[in-house]
Residue, then its C-alpha position, 0 to 999 in steps of 0.5 A: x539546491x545541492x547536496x552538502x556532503x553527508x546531509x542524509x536527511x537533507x538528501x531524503x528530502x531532495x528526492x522526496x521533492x523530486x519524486x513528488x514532481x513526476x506523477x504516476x501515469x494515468x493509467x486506464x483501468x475498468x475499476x476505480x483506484x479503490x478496487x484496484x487495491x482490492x484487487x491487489x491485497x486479494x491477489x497477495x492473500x488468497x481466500x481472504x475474508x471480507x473482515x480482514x480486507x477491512x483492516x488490511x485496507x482500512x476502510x469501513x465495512x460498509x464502504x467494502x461491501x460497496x467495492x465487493x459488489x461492484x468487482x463481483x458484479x464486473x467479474x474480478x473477484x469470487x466470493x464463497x461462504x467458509x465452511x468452517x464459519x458460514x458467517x464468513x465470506x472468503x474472497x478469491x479473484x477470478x481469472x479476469x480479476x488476475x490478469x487486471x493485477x498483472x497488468x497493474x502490476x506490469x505498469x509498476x515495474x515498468x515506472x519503478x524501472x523508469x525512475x530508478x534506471x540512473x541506478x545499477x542493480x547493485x545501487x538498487x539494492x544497496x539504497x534499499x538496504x541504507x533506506x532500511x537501516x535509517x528507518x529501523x533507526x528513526x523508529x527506535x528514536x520515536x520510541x523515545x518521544x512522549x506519547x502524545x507526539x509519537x505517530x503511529x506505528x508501522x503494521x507488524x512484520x507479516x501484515x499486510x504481507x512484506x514487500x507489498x505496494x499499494x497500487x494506487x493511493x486510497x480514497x479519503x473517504x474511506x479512512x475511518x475516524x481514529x480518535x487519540x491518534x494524529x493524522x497520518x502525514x500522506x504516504x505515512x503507512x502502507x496498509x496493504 
């Protein structure tokens, strides 16, 4: 299928399609995707607290403790009572918990180097910029949607924290139920 000259969405599309024909490699790691994830928003927000893991992850309190207590248990993360509330507990990743993020983290750039190396650091950063300026435009015409067709709309700048990516995609059954609101097409937020 070619590209007619000037069909952006068109083009979007196409490597939509594309990237969706190439899988992430499987990659072996002590933990389950869930805790990989874990591992990551507490590598980006030091001293994290179990609430504010819920949120940034999306998942049910009790569905957290479970992944808690099992990176804990394994020796990825710490968990210490905060002095100023002793009701809540702040999450620290141990050495162990460090050097599985960087190796996570290594195995990403490594793929995102692979699939991208058609492109010249230049290019690189000149998409990333258009992919931007075209997302900033279609969130302003959603705006103009009613609200019953609207999806919703993208974390505020600063949570979770600019420029992070998910290292895996999250299990099903931890999404919460979210009345009045459609369903989010795959990939439709990054929520830490």
């Amino acid at each position: 299928m070619a590209n007619r000259d000037g069909d952006v969405i068109l083009a979007c599309l196409k490597l939509a399609r594309a990237m969706r024909r190439i899988p992430p490699e499987r990659r072996e790691y002590p933990f389950p995707p869930a805790v990989g994830r874990l591992l990551d928003c507490a590598a980006k927000n030091p001293g994290v607290s179990s609430r504010e893991l819920c949120e940034f992850l999306d998942v049910r309190p009790s569905s957290l403790s479970e992944m808690l207590s099992r990176a804990e248990a394994d020796g990825f993360i710490t968990r210490t009572v905060d002095e100023a509330d002793r009701r809540i507990q702040r999450i620290s990743l141990s050495e162990k918990g460090q050097k599985a993020v960087n190796d996570m983290e290594a195995a990403r750039n490594l793929e995102a180097q692979k699939m991208t190396s058609a492109l010249t650091e230049e290019e690189k950063e000149q998409f990333c910029l258009l992919c931007d300026k075209l997302s900033t435009h279609m969130e302003r015409l959603a705006l103009d949607l009613p609200e019953d067709r609207r999806m919703p709309p993208p974390p505020p700048p600063g949570f979770p924290p600019h420029g992070f990516k998910p290292p895996f995609p999250g299990p099903e059954e931890d999404k919460p139920e979210k009345p009045g609101r459609p369903p989010l097409p795959p990939g439709g937020r990054i929520k830490c």
